[in-house]
C-alpha positions as CSV (number, residue, x, y, z in Angstrom):
1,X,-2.7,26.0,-1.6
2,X,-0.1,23.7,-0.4
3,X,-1.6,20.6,1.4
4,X,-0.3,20.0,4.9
5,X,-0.3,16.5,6.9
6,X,-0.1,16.0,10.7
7,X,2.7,14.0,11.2
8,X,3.9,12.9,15.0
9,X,8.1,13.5,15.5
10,X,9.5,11.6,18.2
11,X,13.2,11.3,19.8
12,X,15.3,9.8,22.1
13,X,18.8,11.2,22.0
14,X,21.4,10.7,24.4
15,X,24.0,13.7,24.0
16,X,22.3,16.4,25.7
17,X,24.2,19.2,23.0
18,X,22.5,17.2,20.4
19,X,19.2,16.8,22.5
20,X,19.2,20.9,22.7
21,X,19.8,21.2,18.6
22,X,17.2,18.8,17.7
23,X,14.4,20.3,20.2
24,X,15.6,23.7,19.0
25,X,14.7,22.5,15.3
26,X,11.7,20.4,16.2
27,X,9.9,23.3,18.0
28,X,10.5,25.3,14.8
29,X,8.1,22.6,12.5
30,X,5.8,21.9,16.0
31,X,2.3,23.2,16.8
32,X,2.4,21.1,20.1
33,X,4.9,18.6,22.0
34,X,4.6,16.8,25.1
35,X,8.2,15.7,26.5
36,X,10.4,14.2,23.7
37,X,6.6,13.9,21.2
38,X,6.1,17.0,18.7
39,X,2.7,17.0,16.7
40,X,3.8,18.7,13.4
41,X,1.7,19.7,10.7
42,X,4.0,19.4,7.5
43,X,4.1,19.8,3.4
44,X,6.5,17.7,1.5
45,X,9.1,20.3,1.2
46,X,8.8,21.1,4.9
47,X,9.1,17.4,6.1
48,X,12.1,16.6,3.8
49,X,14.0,20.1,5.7
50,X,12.9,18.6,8.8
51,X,14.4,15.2,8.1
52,X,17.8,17.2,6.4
53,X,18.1,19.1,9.0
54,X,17.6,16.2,11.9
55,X,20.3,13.8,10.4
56,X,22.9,16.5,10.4
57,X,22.1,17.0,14.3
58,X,21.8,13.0,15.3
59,X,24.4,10.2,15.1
60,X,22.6,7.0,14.1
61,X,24.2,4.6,15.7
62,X,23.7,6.4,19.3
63,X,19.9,8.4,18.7
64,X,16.6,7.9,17.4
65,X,14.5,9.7,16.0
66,X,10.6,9.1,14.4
67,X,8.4,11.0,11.9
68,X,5.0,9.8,11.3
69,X,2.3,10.7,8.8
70,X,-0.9,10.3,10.0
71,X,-3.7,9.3,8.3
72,X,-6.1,11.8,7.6
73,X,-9.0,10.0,7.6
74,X,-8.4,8.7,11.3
75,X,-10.6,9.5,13.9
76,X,-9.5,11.8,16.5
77,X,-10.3,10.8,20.2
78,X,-9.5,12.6,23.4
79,X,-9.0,12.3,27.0
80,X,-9.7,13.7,30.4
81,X,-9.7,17.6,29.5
82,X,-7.8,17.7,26.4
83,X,-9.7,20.0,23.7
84,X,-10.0,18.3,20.4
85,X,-7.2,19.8,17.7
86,X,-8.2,22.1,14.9
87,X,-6.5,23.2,12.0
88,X,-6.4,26.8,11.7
89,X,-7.2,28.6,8.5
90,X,-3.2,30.0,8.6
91,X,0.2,29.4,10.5
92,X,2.3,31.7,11.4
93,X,6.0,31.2,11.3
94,X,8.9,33.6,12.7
């Protein structure tokens, strides 16, 4: 089985066509976002079309744009009512 990491995608773009095309691509890799913040659980070959696919939408000298890997042996800590994440035994995709 292919290993997936939680990584955290985060933007700040300033066209809002290219805003639209990038959250239309990030809410295809996303299990959860808040604003311009996706949480993304990603294999290799699924980060680097992520990353493919976000410099052909963004120009670099006028957006940003983040992708972190988290660490998997990092703690997860909540607040106020937020339910603690879990990784589902499948994802679906379509």
């Amino acid at each position: 089985m292919t290993e997936r990491n939680l990584h955290i995608a985060a933007y700040d773009i300033s066209s809002d066509t290219r805003l639209r095309e990038a959250l239309r691509v990030l809410k295809s890799y996303a299990s959860g976002r808040q604003k311009s913040v996706f949480e993304c659980f990603l294999t290799e070959a699924e980060r680097a079309g992520l990353l493919a696919e976000v410099r052909g939408i963004l120009k670099a000298e006028e957006d940003r744009f983040v992708l972190i890997r988290l660490d998997p042996r990092g703690k997860i800590r909540v607040r106020g009512r937020a339910v603690k994440p879990t990784d589902p035994p499948w994802f679906y995709v379509g």
